[in-house]
C-alpha positions, 0 to 999 in steps of 0.5 A: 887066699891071694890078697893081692889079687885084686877083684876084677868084676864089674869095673868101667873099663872092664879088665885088660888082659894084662890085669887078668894075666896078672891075677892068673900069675898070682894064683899059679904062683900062690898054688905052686909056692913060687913066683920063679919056678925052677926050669923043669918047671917053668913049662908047666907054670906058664902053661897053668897061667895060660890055662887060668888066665883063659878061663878067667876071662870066660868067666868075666864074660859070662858074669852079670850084675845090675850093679853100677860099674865100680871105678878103679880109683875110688876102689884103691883109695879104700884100699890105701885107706885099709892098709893105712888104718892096719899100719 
């Protein structure tokens, strides 16, 4: 669906509020079809990105792994190295 939003599970610091805000910013965005919502509409956007970013985070805390902790730099080389090899 958004590939730019990014996974934010199971990394080591886990994820801020800000990158949480961030992905709810851009799934609202995706589901709404803009990323500047006309002023009748701003209301409801920020209010779905509120809603979405609360929830998200919920769920970041709930979720378990016994995997080990990703860290966030090797995850972005692999992702330059994938956009590298599609360019």
């Amino acid at each position: 669906m958004c590939r730019n939003i990014r996974t934010l599970h199971n990394f080591e610091p886990h994820a801020t509020s800000d990158e949480v805000h961030a992905a709810a910013v851009q799934y609202v965005a995706k589901i709404a079809g803009t990323t500047k919502p006309s002023h009748a509409n701003a209301e409801a956007f920020e209010a779905a990105v509120e809603e979405v970013a609360h929830t998200t985070q919920h769920l970041l805390n709930a979720l378990v792994t016994t995997a080990p902790a990703k860290n966030r730099e090797v995850e972005a080389e692999k992702r330059r190295a994938r956009y590298a090899a599609r360019v």
